[in-house]
LOKOL-198647 format. One record per atom (N, C-alpha, C, O): residue number from 1; residue in one letter; atom name; y, x, z. Coordinates in nm, 4 decimals, decimal comma, always signed. Each point is the difference from the previous one (the first is absolute). Example, Ala and Ser with C-alpha at 12.3 -4.5 7.8 and 13.67 -1.06 7.14 Angstrom:
2
  num  residu  atome         v         u         w
    1       a      N   -0,5690   +1,3190   +0,7800
    1       a     CA   +0,1190   -0,0890   +0,0000
    1       a      C   +0,1200   +0,0900   +0,0000
    1       a      O   -0,0019   +0,1036   +0,0665
    2       s      N   +0,1069   -0,1386   -0,1385
    2       s     CA   +0,1190   +0,0820   +0,0060
    2       s      C   +0,1090   -0,0770   +0,0730
    2       s      O   +0,1108   +0,0509   +0,0169
! end
This chain:
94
  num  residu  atome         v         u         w
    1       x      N   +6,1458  -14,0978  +11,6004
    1       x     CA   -0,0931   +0,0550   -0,0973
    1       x      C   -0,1126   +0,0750   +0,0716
    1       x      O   +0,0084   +0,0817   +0,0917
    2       x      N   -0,1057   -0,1247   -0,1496
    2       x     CA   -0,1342   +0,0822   +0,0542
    2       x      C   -0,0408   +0,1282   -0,1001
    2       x      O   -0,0290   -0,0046   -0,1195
    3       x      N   +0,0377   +0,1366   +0,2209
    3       x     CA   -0,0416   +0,1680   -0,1285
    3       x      C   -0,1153   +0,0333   +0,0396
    3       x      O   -0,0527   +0,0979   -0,0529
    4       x      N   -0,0093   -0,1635   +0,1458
    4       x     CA   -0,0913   +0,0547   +0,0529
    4       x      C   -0,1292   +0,0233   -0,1416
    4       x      O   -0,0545   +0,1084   -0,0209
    5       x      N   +0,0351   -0,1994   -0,0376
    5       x     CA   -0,0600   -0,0032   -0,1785
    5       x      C   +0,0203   +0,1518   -0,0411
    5       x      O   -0,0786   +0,0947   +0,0019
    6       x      N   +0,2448   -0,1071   -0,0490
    6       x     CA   +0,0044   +0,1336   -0,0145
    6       x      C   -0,0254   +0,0912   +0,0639
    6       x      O   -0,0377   +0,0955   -0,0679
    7       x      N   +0,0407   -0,0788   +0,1718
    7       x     CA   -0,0668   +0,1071   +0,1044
    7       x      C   -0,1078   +0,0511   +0,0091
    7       x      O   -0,0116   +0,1219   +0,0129
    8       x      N   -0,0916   -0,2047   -0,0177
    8       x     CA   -0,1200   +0,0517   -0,0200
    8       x      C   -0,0493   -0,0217   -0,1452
    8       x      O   -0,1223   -0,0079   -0,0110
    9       x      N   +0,1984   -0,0035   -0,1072
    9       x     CA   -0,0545   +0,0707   -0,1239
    9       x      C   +0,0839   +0,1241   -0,0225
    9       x      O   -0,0279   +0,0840   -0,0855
   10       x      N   +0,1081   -0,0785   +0,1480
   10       x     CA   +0,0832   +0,1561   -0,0037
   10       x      C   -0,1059   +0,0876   +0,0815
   10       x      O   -0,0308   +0,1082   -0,0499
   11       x      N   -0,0335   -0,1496   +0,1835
   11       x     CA   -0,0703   +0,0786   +0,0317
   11       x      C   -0,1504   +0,0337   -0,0467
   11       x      O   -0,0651   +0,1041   +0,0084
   12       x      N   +0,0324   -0,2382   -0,0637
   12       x     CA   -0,1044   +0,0839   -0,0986
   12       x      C   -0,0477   +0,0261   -0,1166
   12       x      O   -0,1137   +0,0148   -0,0448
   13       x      N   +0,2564   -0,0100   -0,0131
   13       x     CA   +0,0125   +0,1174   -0,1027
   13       x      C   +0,0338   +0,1389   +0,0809
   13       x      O   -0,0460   +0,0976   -0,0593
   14       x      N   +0,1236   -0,0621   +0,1948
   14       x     CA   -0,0384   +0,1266   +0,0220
   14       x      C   -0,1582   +0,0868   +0,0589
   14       x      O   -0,0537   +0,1108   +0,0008
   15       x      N   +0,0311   -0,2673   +0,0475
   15       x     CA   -0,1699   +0,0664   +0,0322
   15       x      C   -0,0823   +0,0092   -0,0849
   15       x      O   -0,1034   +0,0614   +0,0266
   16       x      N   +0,1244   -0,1268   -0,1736
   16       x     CA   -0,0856   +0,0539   -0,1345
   16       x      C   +0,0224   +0,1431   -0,0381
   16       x      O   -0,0737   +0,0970   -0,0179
   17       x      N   +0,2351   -0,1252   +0,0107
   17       x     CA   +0,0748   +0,1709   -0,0340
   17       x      C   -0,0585   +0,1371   +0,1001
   17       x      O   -0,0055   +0,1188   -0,0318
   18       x      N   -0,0196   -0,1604   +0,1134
   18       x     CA   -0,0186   +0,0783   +0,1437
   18       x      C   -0,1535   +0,0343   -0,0375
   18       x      O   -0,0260   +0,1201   -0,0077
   19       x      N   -0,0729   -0,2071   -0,0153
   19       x     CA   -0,1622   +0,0080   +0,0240
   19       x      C   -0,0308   +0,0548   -0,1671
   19       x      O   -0,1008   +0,0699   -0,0100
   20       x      N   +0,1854   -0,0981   -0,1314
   20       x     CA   -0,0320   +0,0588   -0,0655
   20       x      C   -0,0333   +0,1822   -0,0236
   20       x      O   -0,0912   +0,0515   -0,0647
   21       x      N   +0,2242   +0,0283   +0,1590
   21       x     CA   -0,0469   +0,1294   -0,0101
   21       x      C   -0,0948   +0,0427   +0,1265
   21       x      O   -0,0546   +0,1099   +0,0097
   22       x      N   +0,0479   -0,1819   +0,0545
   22       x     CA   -0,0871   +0,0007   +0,1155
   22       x      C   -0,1149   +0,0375   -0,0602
   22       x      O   -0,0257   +0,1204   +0,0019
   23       x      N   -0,0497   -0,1942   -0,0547
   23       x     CA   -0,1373   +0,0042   -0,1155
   23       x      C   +0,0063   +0,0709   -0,0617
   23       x      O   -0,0820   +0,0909   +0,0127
   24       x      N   +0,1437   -0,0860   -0,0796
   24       x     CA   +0,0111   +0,1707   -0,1150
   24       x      C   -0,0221   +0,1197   +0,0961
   24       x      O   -0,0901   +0,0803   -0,0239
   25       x      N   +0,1859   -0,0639   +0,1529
   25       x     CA   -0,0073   +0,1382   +0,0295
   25       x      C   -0,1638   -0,0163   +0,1116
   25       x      O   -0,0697   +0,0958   +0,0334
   26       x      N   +0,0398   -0,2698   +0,0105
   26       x     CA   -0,1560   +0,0626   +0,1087
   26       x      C   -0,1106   +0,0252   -0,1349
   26       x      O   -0,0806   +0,0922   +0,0119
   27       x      N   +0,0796   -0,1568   -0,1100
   27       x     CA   -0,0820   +0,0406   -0,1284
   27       x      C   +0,0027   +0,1265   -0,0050
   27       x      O   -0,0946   +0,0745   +0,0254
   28       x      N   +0,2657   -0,0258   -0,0772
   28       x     CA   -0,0489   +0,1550   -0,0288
   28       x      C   -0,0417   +0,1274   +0,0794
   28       x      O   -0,0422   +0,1121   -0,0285
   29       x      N   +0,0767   -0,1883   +0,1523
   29       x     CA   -0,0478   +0,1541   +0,1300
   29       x      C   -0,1497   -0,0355   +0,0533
   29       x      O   -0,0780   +0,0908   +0,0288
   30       x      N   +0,0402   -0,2366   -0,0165
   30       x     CA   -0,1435   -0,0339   +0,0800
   30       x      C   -0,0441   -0,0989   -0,0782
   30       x      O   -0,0886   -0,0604   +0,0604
   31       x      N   +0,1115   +0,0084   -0,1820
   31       x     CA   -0,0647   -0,0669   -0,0844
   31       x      C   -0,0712   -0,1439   +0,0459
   31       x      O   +0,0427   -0,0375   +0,1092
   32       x      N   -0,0993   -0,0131   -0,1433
   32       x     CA   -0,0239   -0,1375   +0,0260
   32       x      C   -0,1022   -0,0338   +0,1688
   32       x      O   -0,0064   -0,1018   +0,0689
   33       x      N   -0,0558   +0,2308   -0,0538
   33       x     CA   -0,0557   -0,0056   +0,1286
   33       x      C   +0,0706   -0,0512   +0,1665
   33       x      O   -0,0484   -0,0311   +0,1088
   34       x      N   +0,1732   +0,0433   -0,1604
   34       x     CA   +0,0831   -0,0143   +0,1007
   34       x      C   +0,0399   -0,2160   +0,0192
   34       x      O   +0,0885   -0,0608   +0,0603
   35       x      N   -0,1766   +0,0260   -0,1245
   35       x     CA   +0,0389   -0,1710   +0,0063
   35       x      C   -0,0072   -0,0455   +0,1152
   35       x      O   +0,0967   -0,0552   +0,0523
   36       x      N   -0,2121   +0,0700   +0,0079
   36       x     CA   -0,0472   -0,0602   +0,1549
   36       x      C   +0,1911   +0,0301   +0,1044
   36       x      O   +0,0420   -0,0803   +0,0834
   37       x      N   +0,0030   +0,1586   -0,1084
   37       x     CA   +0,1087   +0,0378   +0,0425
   37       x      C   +0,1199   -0,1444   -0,0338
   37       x      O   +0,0752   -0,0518   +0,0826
   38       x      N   -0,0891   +0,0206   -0,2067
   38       x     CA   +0,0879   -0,0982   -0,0105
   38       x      C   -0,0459   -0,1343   +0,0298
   38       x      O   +0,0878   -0,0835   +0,0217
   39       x      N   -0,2262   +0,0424   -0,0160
   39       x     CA   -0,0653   -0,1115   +0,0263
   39       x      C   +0,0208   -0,0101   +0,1635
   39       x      O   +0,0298   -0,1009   +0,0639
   40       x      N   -0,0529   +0,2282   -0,0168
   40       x     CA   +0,0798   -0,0346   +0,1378
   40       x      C   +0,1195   -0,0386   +0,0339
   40       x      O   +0,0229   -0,0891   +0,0817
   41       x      N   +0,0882   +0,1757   -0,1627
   41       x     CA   +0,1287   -0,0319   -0,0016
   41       x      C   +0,0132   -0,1347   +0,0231
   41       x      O   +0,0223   -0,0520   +0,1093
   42       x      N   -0,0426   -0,0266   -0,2599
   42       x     CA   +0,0005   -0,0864   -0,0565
   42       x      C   -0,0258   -0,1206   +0,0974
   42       x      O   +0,0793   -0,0932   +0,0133
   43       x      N   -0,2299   +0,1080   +0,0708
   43       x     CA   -0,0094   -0,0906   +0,0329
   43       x      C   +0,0666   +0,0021   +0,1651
   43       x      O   -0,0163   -0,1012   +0,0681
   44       x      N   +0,0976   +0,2310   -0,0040
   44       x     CA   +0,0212   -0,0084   +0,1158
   44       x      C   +0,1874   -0,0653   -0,0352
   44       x      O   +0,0662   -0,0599   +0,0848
   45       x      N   -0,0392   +0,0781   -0,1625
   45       x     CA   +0,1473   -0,0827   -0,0595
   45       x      C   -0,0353   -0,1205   -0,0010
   45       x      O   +0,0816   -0,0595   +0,0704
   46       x      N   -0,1798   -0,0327   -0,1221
   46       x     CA   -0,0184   -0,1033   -0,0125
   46       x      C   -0,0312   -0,1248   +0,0666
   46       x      O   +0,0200   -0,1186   -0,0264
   47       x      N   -0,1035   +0,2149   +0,1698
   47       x     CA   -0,0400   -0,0459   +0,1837
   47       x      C   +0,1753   +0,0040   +0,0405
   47       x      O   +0,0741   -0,0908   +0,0376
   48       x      N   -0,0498   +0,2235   -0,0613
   48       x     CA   +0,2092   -0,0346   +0,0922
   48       x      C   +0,0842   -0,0684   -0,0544
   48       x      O   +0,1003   -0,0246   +0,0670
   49       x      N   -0,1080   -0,0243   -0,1897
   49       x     CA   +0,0632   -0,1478   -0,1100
   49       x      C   -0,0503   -0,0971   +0,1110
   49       x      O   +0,0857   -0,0551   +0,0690
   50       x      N   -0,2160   +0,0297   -0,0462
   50       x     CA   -0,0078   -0,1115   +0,0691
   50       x      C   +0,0787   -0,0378   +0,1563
   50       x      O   +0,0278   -0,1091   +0,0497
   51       x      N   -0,0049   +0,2637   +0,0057
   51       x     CA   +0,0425   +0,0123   +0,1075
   51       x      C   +0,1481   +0,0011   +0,0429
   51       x      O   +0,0532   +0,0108   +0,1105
   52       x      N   +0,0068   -0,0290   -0,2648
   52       x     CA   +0,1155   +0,0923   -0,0138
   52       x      C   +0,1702   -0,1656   +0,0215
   52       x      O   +0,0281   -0,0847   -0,0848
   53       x      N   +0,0387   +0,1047   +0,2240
   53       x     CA   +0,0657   -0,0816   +0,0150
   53       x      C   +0,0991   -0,0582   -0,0779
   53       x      O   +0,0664   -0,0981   +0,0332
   54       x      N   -0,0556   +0,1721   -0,1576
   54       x     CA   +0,0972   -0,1269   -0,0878
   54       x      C   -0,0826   +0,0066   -0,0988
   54       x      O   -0,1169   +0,0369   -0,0109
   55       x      N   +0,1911   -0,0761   -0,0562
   55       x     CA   -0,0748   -0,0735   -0,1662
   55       x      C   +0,0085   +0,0983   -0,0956
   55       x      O   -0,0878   +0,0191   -0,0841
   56       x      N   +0,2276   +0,0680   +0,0964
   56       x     CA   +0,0119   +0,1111   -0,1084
   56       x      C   -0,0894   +0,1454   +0,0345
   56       x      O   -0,0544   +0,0694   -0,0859
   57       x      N   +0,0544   -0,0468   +0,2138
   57       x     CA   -0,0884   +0,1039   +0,0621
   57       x      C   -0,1373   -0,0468   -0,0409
   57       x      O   -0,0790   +0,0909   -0,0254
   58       x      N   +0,0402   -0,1991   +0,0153
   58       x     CA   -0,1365   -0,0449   -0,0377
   58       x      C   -0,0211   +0,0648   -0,1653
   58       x      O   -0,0780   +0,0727   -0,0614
   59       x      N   +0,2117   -0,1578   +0,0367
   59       x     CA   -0,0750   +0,0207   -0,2147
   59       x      C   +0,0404   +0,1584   +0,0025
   59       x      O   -0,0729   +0,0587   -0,0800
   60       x      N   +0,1551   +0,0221   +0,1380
   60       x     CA   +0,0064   +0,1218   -0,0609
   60       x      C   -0,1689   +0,0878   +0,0500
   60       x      O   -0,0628   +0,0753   -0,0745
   61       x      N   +0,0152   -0,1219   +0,2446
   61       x     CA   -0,0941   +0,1085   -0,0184
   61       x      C   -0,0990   -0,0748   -0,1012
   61       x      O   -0,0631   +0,0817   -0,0671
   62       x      N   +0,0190   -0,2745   +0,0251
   62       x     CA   -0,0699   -0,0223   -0,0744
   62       x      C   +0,0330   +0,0991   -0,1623
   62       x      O   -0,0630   +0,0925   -0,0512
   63       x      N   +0,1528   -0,1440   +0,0211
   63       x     CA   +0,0453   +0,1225   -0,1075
   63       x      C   -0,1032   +0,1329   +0,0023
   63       x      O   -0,1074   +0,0166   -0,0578
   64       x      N   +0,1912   +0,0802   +0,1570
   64       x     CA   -0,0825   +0,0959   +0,0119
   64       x      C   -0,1560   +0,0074   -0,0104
   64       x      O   -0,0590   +0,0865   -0,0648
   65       x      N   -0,0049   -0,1925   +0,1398
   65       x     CA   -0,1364   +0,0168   +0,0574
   65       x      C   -0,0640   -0,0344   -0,1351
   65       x      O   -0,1130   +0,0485   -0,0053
   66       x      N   +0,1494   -0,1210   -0,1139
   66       x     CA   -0,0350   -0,0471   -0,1160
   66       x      C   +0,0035   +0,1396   -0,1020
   66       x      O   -0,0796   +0,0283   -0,0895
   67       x      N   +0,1871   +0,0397   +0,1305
   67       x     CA   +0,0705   +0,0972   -0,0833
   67       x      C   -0,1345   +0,0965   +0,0318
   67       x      O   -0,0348   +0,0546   -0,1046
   68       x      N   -0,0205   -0,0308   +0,1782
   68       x     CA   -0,0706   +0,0765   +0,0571
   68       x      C   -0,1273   -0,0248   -0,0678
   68       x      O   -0,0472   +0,0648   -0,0934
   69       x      N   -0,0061   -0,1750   +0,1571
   69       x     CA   -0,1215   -0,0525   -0,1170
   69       x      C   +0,0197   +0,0226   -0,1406
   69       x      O   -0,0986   +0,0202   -0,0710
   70       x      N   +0,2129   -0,0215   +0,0234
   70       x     CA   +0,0005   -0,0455   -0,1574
   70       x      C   +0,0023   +0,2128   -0,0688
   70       x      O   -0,0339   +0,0516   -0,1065
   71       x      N   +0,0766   -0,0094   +0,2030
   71       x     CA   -0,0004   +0,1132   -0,0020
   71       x      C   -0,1554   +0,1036   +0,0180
   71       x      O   +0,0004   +0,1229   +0,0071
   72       x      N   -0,0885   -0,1866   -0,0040
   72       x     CA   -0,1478   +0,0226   -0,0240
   72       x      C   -0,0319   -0,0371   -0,1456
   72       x      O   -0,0571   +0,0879   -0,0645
   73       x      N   +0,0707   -0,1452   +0,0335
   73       x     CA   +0,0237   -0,0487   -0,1273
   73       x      C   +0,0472   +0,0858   -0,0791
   73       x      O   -0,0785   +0,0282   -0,0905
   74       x      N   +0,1796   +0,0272   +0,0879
   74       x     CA   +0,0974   +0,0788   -0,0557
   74       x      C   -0,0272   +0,1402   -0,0034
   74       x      O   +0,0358   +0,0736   -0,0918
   75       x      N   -0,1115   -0,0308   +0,2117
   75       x     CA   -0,0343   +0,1370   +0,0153
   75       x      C   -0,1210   +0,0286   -0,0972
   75       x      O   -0,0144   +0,1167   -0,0365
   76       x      N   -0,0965   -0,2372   -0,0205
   76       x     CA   -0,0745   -0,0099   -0,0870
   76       x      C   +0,0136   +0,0527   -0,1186
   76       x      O   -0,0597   +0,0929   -0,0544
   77       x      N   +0,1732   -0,1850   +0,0076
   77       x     CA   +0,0745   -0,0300   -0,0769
   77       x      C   +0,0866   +0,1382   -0,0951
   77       x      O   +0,0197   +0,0445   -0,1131
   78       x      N   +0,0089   -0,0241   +0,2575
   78       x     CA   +0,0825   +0,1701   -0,0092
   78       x      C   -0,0824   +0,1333   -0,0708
   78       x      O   +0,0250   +0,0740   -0,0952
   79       x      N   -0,1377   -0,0846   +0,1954
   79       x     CA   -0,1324   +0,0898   -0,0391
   79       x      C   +0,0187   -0,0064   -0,1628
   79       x      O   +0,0345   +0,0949   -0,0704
   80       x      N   -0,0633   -0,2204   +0,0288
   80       x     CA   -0,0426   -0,0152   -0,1870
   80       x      C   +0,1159   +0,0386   -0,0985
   80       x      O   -0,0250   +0,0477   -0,1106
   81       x      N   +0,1785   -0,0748   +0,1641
   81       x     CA   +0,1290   +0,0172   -0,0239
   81       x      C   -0,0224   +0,1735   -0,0182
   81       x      O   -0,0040   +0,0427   -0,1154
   82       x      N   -0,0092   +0,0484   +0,2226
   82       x     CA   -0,0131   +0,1424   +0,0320
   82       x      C   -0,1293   +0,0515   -0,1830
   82       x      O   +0,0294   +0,0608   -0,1030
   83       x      N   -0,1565   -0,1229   +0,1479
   83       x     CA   -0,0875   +0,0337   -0,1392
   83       x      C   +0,0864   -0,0431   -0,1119
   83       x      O   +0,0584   +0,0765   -0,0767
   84       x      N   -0,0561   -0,1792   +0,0745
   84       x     CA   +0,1002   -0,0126   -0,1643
   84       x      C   +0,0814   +0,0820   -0,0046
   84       x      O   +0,0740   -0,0166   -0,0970
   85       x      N   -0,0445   +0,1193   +0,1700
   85       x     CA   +0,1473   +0,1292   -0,0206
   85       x      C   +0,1127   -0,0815   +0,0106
   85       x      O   +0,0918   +0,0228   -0,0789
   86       x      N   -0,0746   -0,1484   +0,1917
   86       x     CA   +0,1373   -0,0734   -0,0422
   86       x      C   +0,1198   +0,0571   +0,1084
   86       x      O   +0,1212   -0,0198   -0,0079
   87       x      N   -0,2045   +0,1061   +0,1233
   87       x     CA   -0,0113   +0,0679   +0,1196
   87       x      C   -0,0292   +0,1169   +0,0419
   87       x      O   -0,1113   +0,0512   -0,0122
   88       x      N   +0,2037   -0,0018   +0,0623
   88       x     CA   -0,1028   +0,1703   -0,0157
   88       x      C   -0,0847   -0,0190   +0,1612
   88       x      O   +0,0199   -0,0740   +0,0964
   89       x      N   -0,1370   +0,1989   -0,1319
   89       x     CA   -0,0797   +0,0278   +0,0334
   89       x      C   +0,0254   +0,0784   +0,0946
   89       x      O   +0,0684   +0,0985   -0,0277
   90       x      N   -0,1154   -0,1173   +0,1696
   90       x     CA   +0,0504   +0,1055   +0,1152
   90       x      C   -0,2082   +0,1301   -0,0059
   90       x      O   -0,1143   +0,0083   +0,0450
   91       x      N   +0,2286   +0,0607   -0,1489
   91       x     CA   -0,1039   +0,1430   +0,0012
   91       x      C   -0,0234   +0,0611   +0,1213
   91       x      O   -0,0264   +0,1186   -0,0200
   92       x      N   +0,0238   -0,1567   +0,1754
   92       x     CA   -0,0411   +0,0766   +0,1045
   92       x      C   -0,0758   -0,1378   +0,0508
   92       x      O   +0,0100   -0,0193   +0,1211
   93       x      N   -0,0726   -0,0637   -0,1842
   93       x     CA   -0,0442   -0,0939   +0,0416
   93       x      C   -0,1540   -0,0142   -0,0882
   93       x      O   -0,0058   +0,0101   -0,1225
   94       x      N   -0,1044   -0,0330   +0,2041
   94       x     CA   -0,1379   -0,0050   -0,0963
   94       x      C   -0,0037   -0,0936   -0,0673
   94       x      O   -0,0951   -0,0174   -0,0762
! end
């Protein structure tokens, strides 16, 4: 039997689980200014996928390096989530 399938959708459902409060808490302390940070991330995971000697080390940092990008997105996203009151508001923050 081959798990390897399962393996990497087990793992990224933990790197969704993982990058969802990630975003919430860089939103609420440094707010959306902080993206260039994950576009780097993002894309330096995605250069060591290519580099990366097996196949599962590949899709987990691709995983990541996607997770990262998609997570610019999200920090947007977050910002408008926070105005609608769906989010609180970090009051030591302009």
């Amino acid at each position: 039997m081959n798990y390897n399938g399962i393996i990497i959708g087990a793992v990224s459902f933990l790197i969704i689980g993982i990058f969802h409060p990630i975003v919430i808490k860089t939103e609420y302390y440094w707010g959306k200014k902080v993206w260039p940070f994950f576009l780097l991330s993002g894309i330096l995971f995605l250069l060591a996928s290519l580099w990366a000697n097996s196949w599962q080390v590949a899709c987990i940092f691709g995983l990541i390096g996607f997770s990262c990008l998609w997570s610019i997105h999200e920090l947007i996203e977050q910002e408008e989530r926070v105005k609608k009151g769906w989010f609180p508001k970090n009051p030591n923050r302009k």
